[in-house]
GUDREN-65056 format. One line per field, with one value per residue (C-alpha): y, z, x; residue number from 0. Coordinates in steps of 0.25 Angstrom, whole numbers. Layout:
% GUDREN-65056
Y	Y ...
Z	Z ...
X	X ...
i	NUM ...
***
This chain:
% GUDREN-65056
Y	-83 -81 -68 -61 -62 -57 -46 -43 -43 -34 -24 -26 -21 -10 -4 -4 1 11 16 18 26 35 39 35 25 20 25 35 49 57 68 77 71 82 93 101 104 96 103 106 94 98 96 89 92 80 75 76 66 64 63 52 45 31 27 12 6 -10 -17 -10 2 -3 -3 9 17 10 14 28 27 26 39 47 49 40 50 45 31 28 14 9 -3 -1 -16 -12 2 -4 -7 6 12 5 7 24 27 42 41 47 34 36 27 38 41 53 58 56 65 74 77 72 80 71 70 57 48 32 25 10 6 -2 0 8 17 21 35 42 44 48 58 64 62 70 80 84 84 71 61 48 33 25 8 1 0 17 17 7 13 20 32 32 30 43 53 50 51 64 69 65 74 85 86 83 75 61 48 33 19 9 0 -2 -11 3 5 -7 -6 -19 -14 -1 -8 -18 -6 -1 -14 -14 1 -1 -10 -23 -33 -23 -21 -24 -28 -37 -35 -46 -45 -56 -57 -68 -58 -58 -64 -57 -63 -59 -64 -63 -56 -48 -55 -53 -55 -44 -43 -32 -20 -23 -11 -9 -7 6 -2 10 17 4 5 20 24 9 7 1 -13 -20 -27 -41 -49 -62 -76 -88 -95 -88 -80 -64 -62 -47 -34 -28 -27 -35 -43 -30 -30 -40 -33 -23 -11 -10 -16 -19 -32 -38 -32 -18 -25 -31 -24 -10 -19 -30 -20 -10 -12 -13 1 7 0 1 15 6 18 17 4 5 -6 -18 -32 -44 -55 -64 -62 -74 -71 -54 -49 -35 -37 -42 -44 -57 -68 -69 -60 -56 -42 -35 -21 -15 -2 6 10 20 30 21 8 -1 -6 -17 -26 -30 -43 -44 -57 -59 -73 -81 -78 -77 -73 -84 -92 -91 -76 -80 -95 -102 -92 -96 -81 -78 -74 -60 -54 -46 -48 -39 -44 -38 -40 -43 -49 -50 -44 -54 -47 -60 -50 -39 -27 -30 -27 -42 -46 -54 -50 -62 -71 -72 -78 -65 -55 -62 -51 -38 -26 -19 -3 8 13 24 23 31 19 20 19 12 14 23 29 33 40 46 52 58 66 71 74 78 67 56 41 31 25 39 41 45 31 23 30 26 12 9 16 3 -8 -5 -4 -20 -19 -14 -23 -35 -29 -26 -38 -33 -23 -10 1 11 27 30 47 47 36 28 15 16 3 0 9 -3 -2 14 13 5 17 25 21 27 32 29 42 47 42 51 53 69 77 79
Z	119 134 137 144 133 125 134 134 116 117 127 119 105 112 118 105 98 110 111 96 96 107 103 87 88 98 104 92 95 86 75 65 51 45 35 32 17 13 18 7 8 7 -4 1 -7 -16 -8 5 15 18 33 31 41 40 45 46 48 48 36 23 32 35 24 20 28 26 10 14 24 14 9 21 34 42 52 59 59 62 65 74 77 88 81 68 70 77 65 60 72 73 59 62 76 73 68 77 78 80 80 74 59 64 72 64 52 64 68 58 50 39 23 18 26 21 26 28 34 35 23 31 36 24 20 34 35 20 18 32 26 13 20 27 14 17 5 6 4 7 7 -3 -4 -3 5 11 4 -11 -4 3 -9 -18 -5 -5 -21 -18 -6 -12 -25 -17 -7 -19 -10 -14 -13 -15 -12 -7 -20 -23 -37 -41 -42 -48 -60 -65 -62 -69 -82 -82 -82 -92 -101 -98 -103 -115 -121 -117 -113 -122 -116 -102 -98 -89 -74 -65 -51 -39 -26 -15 -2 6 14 28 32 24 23 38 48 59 70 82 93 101 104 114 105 106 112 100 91 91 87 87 76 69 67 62 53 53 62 75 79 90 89 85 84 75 80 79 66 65 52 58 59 65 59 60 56 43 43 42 27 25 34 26 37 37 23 8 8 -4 -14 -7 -2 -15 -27 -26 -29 -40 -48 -48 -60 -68 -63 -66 -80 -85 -77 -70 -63 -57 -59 -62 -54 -46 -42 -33 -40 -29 -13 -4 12 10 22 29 36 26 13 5 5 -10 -19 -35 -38 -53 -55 -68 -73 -85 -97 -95 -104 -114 -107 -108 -96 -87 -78 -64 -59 -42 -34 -22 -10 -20 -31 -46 -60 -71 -76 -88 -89 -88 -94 -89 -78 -63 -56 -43 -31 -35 -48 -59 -74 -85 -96 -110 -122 -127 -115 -98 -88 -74 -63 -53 -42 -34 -38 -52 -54 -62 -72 -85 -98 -105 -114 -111 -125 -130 -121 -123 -129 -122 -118 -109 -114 -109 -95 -94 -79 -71 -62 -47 -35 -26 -20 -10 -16 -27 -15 -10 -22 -25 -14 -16 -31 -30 -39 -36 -37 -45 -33 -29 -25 -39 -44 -29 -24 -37 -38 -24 -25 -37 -29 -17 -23 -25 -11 -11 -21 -13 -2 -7 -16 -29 -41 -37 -47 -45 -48 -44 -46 -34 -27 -29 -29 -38 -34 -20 -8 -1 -7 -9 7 6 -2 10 24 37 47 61 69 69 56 45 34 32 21 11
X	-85 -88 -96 -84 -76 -87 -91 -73 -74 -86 -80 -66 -75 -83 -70 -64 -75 -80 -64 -64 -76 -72 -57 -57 -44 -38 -25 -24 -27 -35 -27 -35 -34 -23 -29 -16 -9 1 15 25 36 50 59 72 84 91 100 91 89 75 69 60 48 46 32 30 45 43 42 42 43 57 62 56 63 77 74 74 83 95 95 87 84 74 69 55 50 35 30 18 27 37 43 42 49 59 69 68 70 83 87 85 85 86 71 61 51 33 23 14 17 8 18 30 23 19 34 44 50 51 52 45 39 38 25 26 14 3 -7 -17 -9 0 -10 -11 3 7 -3 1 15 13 4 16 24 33 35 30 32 20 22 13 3 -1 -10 -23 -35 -38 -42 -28 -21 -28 -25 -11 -10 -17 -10 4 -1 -3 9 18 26 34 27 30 24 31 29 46 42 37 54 58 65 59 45 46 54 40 32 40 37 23 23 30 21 28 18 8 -7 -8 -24 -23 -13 -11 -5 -4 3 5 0 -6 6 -4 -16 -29 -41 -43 -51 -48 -42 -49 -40 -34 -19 -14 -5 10 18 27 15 5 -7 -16 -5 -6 -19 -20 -30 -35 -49 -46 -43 -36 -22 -21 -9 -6 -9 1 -5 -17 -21 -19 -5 -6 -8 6 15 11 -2 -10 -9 -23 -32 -39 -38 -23 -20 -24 -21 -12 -16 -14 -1 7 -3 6 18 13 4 12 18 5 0 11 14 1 -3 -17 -22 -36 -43 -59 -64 -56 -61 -58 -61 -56 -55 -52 -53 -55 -64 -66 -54 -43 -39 -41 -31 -32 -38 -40 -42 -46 -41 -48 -40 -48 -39 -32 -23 -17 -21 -32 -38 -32 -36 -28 -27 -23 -21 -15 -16 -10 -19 -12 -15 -21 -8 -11 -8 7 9 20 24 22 18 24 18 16 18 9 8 3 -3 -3 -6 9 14 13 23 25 30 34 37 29 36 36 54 54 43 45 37 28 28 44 48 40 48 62 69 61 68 61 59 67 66 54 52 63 70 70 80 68 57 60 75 64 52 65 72 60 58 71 69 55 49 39 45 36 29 23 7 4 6 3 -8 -17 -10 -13 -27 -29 -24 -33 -45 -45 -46 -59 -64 -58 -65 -78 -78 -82 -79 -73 -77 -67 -68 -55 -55 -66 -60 -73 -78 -91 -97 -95 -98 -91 -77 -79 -77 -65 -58 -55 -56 -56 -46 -45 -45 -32 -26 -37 -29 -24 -30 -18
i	0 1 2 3 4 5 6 7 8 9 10 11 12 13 14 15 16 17 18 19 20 21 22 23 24 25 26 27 28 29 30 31 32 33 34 35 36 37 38 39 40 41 42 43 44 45 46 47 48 49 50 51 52 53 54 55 56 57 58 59 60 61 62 63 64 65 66 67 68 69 70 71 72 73 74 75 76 77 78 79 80 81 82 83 84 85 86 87 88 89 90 91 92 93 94 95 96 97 98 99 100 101 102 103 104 105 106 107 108 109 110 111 112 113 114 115 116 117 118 119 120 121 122 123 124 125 126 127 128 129 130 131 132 133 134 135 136 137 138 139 140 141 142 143 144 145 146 147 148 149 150 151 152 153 154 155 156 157 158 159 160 161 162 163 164 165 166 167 168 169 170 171 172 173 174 175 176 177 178 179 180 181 182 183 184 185 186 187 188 189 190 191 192 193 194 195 196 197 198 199 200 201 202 203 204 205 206 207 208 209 210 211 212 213 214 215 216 217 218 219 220 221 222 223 224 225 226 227 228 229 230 231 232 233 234 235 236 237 238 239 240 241 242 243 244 245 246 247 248 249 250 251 252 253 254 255 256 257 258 259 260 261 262 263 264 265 266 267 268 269 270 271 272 273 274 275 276 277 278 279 280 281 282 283 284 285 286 287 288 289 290 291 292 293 294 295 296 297 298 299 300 301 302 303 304 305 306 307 308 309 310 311 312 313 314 315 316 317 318 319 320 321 322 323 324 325 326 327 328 329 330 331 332 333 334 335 336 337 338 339 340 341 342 343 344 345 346 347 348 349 350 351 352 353 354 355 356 357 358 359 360 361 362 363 364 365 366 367 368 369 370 371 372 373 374 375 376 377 378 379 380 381 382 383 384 385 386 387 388 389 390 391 392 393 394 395 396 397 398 399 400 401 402 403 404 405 406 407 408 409 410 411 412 413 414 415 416 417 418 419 420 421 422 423 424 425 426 427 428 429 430 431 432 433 434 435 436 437 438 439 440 441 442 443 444 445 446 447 448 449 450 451 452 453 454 455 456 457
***
């Protein structure tokens, strides 16, 4: 390196670093964190259409909205993304458009609000949401730290308002007649959970790239960014390993994302928490992590989950592995497992789920099960994911997927996270949100904001 382009790196760091320093982010202009009640939310009438805000509209967002759309009133879209608004946009023309969710919650009068975006930014704008009284549907998985996950729990106990996560298997009838079985006493005493998946399909395993890009004008980098520490814009290069971080490759780097267990865990093991009622796990281990750094996730990984007895069930033990990593073949003679999938092993037989959402699953051995019936129907069947978030804001009644039972389950799955992270056990004291051996992972519990983005007290 020549010592002008030296001198030209140095002065490009000290002016990020200096410029950060002196106006806390970049571009963003600073707001007090809110410190307001929680406003009473309105009780629509039955057959009322609701005056909903889409906040992240590419994607899953899309979709989203188009959900809702069927039966209500798409009446504000938010997206950072000029590009990825721009079909939402077209589909409903009527809806006033922001780049700021900010400002849409600022002056919108709105009812429910869906939030699709990425992983770090799924808590600011739903605990503003709920504050504000507007019911809320929140793309898995809830929110991007532990922390996160216990404050919209608790902010949603305390507004009363109508919650979901984006977790559809959670409706399925097949998912909820397997959780049935497994309740009934079908496979008899589960000990032992396994779960795989084939993500990461996104880069991991890599560092940051560290090449600059200028901002393209359809995208507020800065909004991007939000409560995320500051860094510049890069773009993918041809046949190199970083792809860009949006609008989808943001999901390895541990700053925007968690990865694919944060990823695909809230659809494989969502099954076994709600069958077997798992609750808090007391201490979590990788026992495997290939490529992990500071930056991103591991390209492959194997993850231990140890929940304590609890009520009328013993303890159990949960097996996660993701990069192509899969259970011992033994567990399932004869049976070649799919890319992703999860198995329950008891002590009378084994449920294999071949699919993420866990609607189809087959019960083991098969000559043992030929004539099985499954037991009568204890779970109320739904209309879907959202027809069920939507329904019960009209009927004031929470859907399955509400933060009661997501913000716990999410609060689970991301502590393997820190333990891929910190690279050991994980002792976990759940009611004070404590890791009791490691000040290392203790830090990774919460995180901080970037001026501008704190999170409002609730």
């Amino acid at each position: 390196m020549t010592s002008r382009s030296s001198r030209r790196q140095f002065l490009i760091r000290g002016a990020a670093i200096g410029g950060a320093a002196a106006f806390g982010s970049p571009l963003v202009p600073a707001r007090p964190t809110p410190r307001t009640e929680p406003a009473a939310r309105r009780r629509p009438s039955a057959n009322e259409r609701l005056r909903i805000g889409v906040i992240g509209c590419g994607g899953k967002g899309f979709s989203d909205m188009q959900a809702c759309a069927v039966n209500h009133d798409i009446v504000a879209l938010c997206d950072v993304d000029e590009n990825q608004a721009a079909r939402a946009r077209a589909a409903h023309p009527k809806a006033a458009f922001f780049h700021d969710w900010r400002d849409m919650l600022d002056t919108q009068v709105l009812d429910a609000v869906t939030i699709s975006t990425p992983d770090h930014s799924h808590a600011g704008p739903a605990l503003t949401a709920m504050a504000k009284g507007l019911h809320v549907f929140v793309q898995k998985p809830l929110t991007h730290t532990v922390a996160e996950a216990r404050r919209l729990r608790d902010a949603a106990r305390k507004t009363g308002v109508i919650t979901s996560m984006g977790n559809q298997g959670t409706c399925l009838d097949g998912l909820r007649t397997a959780v049935e079985c497994v309740r009934a006493g079908a496979i008899g005493t589960v000990r032992d959970v396994h779960v795989w998946t084939n993500r990461p399909i996104w880069p991991q395993g890599i560092g940051r790239p560290r090449h600059i890009d200028p901002i393209p004008a359809t995208l507020r980098w800065d909004l991007w960014l939000g409560p995320a520490a500051w860094r510049s814009y890069a773009a993918g290069r041809k046949g190199g390993t970083f792809r860009g971080y949006a609008p989808f490759h943001w999901r390895g780097f541990w700053d925007f994302g968690t990865g694919a267990l944060g990823d695909m865990a809230c659809h494989l093991a969502n099954m076994p928490f709600l069958a077997l009622g798992l609750g808090d796990p007391d201490w979590v281990e990788a026992t495997s992590n290939e490529g992990g750094n500071s930056e991103t996730a591991p390209k492959r990984s194997v993850i231990r989950f140890h929940f304590p007895p609890r009520g009328d069930r013993g303890e159990v033990v949960m097996h996660w592995y993701d990069g192509g990593a899969l259970p011992p073949r033994e567990l399932l003679p004869g049976v070649r497992l799919r890319a992703g999938g999860f198995l329950l092993v008891g002590d009378r037989g084994k449920l294999y789920s071949p699919t993420d959402y866990g609607e189809r699953f087959e019960l083991h051995p098969k000559e043992e099960f030929a004539d099985f019936t499954p037991p009568p129907h204890t779970l109320p069947r739904s209309p879907g994911i959202h027809e069920e978030w939507l329904q019960g804001i009209l009927d004031d009644s929470q859907p399955m997927a509400n933060f009661e039972y997501a913000a716990p389950f999410t609060e689970a799955i991301l502590l393997g996270n820190l333990a891929l992270r910190c690279e050991h056990r994980i002792e976990w004291d759940a009611p004070n949100l404590r890791v009791k051996n490691s000040r290392a992972a203790q830090q990774l519990v919460s995180k901080h904001y970037r001026r501008g983005f704190e999170l409002p007290d609730v």
